[in-house]
N, C-alpha and C positions, 0 to 999 in steps of 0.2 A: 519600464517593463515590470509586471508584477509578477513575481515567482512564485506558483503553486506548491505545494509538497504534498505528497500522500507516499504511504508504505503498505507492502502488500507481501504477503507467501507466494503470490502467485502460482502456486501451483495445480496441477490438471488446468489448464489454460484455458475460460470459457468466458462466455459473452457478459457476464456478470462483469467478469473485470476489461472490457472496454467498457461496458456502459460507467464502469467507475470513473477512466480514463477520461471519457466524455463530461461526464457530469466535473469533475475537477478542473476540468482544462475551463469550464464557463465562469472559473472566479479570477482567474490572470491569464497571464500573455505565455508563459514558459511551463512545462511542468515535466518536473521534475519526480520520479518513481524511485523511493526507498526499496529493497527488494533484499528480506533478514535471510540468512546464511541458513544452510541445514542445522548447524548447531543450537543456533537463536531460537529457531521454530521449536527444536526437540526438548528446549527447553519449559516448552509450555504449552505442548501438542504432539501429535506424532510426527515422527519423520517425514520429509516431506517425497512424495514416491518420484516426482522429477529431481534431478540434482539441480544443485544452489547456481553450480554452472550454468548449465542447462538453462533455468527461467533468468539467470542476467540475462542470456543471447535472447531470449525469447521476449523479454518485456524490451531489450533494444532497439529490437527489430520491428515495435510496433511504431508505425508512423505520426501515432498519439501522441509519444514520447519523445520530450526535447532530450531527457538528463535522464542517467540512471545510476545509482549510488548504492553499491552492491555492498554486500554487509550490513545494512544498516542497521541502527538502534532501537532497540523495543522502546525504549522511553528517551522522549525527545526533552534537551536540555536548551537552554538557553545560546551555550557556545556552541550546540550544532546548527539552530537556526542560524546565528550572526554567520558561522563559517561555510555555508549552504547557501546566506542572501534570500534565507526565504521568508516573503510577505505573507504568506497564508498558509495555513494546513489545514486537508482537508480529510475525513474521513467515513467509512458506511456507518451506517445510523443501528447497527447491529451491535457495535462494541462493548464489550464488556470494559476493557481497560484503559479507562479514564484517569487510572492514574497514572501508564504510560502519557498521556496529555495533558497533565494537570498544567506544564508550563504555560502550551500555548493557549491552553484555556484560559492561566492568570493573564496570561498578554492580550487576549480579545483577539487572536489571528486564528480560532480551530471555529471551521463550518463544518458540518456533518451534510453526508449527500448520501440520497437512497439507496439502500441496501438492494438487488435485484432478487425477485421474490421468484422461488420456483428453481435456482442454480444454485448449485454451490457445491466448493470442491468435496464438502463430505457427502452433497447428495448424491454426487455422482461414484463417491467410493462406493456405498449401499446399493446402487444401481447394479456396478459391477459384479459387487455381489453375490445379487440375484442371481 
């Protein structure tokens, strides 16, 4: 079995992140969804307007989703991969923070999968808005 990994804010919940879900699940068999705390995010964005609760139940509940690994780490290390079992990580091709990934990049295990063009949860804050 080959274990996916991808991590996400998840928050404002929209189709952008199934089609992440999708596009990730086509490089192993398991996938497994990082999902960083309120704290983590606030720490390098704004708050996030669902709680940290709130998007675990909610990225759970998606039927996409084998695993979900609440808290998770802005920067992936070596011993969270071994302790995780994950063969790949996968991420939107929008990232700026490649050096949160530098591990899995020295390992040959980070694919980059398309970013959904036209969604996203800030377009949708600017929407609101309006």
């Amino acid at each position: 079995m080959k274990r996916v990994y991808a991590d996400m804010v998840g928050d404002l919940f929209h189709v952008g992140h199934i089609n992440m879900f999708k596009q990730a699940r086509l490089y192993g068999d398991y996938l497994i969804i990082g999902v960083h705390s309120d704290s983590t995010v606030e720490s390098y964005k704004r708050k996030p307007i669902i709680s940290e609760d709130d998007r675990y139940e909610i990225v759970k509940n998606c039927k996409l989703v084998d695993d979900v690994i609440i808290d998770a780490p802005l920067v992936i290390t070596k011993d969270y991969i071994k302790e995780n079992k994950i063969d790949v990580i996968v991420h939107g091709d929008d990232t700026a923070f490649t050096e949160n990934y530098k591990v899995p990049i020295d390992m040959g295990i980070m694919e980059y999968i398309k970013y959904t063009e036209g969604i996203s949860t800030s377009e949708i804050i600017q929407r609101m808005a309006k």
